[in-house]
C-alpha positions as CSV (number, residue, x, y, z in Angstrom):
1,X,-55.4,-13.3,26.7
2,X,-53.4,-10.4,28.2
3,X,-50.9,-12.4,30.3
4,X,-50.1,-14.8,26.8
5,X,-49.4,-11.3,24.7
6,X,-46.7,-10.0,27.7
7,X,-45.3,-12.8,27.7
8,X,-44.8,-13.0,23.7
9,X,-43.6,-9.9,24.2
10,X,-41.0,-10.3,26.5
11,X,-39.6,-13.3,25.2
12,X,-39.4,-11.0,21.7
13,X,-37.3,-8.4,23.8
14,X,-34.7,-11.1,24.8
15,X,-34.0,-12.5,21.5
16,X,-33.4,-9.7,19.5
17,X,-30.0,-9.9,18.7
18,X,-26.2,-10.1,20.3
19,X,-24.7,-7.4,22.3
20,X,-21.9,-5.7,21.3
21,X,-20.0,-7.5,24.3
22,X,-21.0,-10.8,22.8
23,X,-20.2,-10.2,19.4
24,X,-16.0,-9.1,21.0
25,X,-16.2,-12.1,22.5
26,X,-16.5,-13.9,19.7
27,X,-14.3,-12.1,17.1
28,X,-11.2,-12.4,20.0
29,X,-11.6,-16.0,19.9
30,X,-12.0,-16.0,16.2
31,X,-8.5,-14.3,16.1
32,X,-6.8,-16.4,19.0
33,X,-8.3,-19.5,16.7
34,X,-6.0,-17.9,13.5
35,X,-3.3,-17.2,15.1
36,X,-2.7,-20.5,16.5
37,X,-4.2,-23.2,13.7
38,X,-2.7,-20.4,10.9
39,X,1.0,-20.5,11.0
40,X,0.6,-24.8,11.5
41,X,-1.6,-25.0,8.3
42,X,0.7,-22.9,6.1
43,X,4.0,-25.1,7.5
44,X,1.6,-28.2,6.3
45,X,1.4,-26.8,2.7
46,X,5.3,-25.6,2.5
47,X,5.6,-29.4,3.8
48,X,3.4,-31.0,1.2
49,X,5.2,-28.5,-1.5
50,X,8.2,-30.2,-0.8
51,X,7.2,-33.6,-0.7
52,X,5.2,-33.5,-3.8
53,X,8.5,-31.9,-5.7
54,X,10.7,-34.7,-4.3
55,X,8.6,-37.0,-5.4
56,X,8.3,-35.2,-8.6
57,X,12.1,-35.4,-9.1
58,X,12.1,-39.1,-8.0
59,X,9.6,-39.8,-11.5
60,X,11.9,-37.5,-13.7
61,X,14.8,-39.2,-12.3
62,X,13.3,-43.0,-13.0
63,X,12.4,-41.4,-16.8
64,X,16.2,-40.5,-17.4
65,X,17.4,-43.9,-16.4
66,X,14.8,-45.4,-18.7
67,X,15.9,-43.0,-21.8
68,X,19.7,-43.8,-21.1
69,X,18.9,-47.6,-21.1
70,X,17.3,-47.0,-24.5
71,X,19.1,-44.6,-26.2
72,X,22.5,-45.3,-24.4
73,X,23.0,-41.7,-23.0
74,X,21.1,-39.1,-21.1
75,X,19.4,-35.7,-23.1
76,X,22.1,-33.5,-23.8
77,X,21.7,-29.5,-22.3
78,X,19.9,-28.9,-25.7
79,X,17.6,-31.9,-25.6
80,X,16.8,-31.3,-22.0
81,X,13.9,-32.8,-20.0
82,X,11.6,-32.4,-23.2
83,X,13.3,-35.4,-24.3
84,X,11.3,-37.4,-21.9
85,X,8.0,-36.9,-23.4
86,X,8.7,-35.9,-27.2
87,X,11.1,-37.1,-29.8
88,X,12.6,-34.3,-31.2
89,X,15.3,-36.0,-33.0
90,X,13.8,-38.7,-34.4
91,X,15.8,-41.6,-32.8
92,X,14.8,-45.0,-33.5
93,X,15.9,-46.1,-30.1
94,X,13.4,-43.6,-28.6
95,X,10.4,-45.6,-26.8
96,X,8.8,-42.8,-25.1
97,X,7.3,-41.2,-23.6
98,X,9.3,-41.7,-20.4
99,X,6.7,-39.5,-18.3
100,X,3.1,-40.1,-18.4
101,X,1.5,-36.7,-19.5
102,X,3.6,-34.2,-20.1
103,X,6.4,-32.6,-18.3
104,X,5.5,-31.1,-15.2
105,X,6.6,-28.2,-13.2
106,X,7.9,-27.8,-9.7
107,X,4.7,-26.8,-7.0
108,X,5.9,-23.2,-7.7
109,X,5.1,-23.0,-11.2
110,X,8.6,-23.1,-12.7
111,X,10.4,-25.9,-14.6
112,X,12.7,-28.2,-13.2
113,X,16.3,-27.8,-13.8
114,X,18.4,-30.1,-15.5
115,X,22.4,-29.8,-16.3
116,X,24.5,-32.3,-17.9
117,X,27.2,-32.7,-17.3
118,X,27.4,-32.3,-13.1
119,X,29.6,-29.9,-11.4
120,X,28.7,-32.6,-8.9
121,X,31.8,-34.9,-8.2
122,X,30.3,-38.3,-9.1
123,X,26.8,-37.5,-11.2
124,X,26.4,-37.6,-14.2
125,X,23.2,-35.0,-14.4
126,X,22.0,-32.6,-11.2
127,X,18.1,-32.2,-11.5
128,X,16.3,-30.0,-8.9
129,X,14.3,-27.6,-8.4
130,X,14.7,-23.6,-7.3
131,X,12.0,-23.9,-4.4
132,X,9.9,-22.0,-2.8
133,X,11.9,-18.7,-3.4
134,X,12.6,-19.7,-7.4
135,X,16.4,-18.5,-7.3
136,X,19.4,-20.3,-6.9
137,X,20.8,-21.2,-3.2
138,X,18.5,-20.2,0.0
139,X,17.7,-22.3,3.2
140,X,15.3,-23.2,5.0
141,X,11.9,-22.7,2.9
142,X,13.3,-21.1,0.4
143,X,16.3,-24.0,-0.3
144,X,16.7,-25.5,-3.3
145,X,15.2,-29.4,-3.7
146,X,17.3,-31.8,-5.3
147,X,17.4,-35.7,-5.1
C-alpha cells in the first residue's frame, strides 16, 4: 500500500502546473504568431472594404442607367441618390425602386457621393466614395473609390 501512495504522490508533484519558463515560451510565440498573421489579416479586410464598395458603386451605377431609361434623365444634385429608392417628385415615369432595400452606405459608414454634372471630361455624373480616410483625395488605403 505504501509504494502505490509515493507514487500518487509523485506523479501529483509533476503535474502541478507550468513553469514560469514554459509559460515565456508560449506568450513569445503567441506574439511572433500576431505579428506575422496580423498585418496580412487587416490588408484582407482593407481588401474586402474595397471590393465590396466597388461593387457597391457597380449596383448604384446599374440603378442610374435604369432611372434615366425611365425618366429620360439622371437625379439632379437636389434629387440625389435618394431618387433611386423613393419618389420624391411624384413622376409618373418613376418605376422604382431602382435599388433593392434602401440606399446603402460606403463600408466606412458614410454615403456615397454623387455630382451631376461631371467635372469629368466625358461623364455625365462621377459617383464614388471618400474611402477609407472619408476626405477628399488620398492614396493608397486611404484613396478615393470610384468606378
Amino acid at each position: 500500500m505504501k509504494h502505490i501512495e509515493s507514487m500518487d504522490s509523485r506523479v501529483g508533484r509533476r503535474s502541478r502546473g507550468f513553469t514560469l519558463l514554459e509559460l515565456l515560451v508560449v506568450i513569445l510565440i503567441i506574439g511572433l504568431l500576431t505579428g506575422i498573421v496580423g498585418p496580412r489579416f487587416l490588408s484582407q479586410i482593407s481588401r474586402s472594404e474595397v471590393t465590396t464598395a466597388k461593387a457597391q458603386l457597380d449596383a448604384i451605377d446599374k440603378a442610374l442607367q435604369g432611372y434615366r431609361i425611365d425618366l429620360g434623365r439622371y437625379p439632379d444634385t437636389g434629387e440625389g441618390l435618394a431618387a433611386l429608392v423613393r419618389n420624391d417628385a411624384n413622376d409618373p415615369r418613376w418605376r422604382g425602386p431602382y435599388l433593392k432595400g434602401e440606399l446603402p452606405n460606403d463600408p466606412w459608414g458614410m454615403p456615397y457621393q454623387y455630382r451631376i454634372p461631371s467635372q469629368q471630361p466625358g461623364k455625365d455624373y462621377e459617383l464614388f466614395s471618400f474611402g477609407h480616410d472619408r476626405v477628399a483625395g488620398g492614396s493608397g488605403d486611404d484613396a478615393d473609390i470610384q468606378l
